[in-house]
C-alpha positions in Angstrom: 2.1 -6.6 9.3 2.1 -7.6 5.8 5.1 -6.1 3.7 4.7 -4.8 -0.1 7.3 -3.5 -2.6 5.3 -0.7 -4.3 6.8 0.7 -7.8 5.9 4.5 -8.9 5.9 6.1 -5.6 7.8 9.1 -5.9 6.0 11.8 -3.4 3.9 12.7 -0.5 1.2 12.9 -2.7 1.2 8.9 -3.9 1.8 7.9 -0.2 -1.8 10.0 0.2 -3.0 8.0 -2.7 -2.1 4.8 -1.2 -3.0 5.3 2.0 -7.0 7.1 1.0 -7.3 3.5 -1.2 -6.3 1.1 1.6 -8.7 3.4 4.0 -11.3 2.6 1.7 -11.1 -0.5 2.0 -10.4 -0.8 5.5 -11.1 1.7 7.2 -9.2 0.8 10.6 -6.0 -0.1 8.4 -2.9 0.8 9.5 -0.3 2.0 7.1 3.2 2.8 7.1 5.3 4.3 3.7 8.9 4.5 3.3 9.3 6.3 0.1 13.1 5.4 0.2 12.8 1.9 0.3 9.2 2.1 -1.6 7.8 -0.4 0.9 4.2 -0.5 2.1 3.4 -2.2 6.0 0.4 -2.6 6.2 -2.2 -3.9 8.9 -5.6 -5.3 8.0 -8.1 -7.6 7.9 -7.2 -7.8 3.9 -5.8 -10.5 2.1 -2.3 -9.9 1.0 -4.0 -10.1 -2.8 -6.6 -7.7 -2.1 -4.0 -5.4 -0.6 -1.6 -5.6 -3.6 -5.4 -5.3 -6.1 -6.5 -2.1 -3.8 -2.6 -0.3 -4.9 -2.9 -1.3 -8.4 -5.9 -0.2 -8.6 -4.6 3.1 -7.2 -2.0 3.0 -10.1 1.2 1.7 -8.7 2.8 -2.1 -9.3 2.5 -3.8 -6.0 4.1 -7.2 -5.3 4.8 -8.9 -1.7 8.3 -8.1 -0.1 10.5 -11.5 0.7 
């Protein structure tokens, strides 16, 4: 799994947000949120930079976790 630091995320309701846009895209993505941490796992046949262009596109800064 490819992990992302995702800025903005503040609720349920931008996990949904996230998660719809990455189904989009993928549609047997697998996503995991922790709001606490505001970290993104995801699974997919994505590129990392098509990942982090599908969230910013959904309106939150995305960057690779290291």
């Amino acid at each position: 799994m490819d992990v992302f630091k995702v800025d903005g995320m503040t609720c349920g309701g931008c996990v949904g947000s996230i998660t719809r846009a990455l189904t989009a895209a993928d549609e047997d993505v697998k996503v995991e949120v922790d709001l606490n941490s505001k970290t993104v796992k995801v699974e997919s046949k994505l590129k990392p930079l098509e990942i982090i262009d599908v969230i910013t596109t959904a309106g939150f800064d995305a960057r690779t976790a290291h």
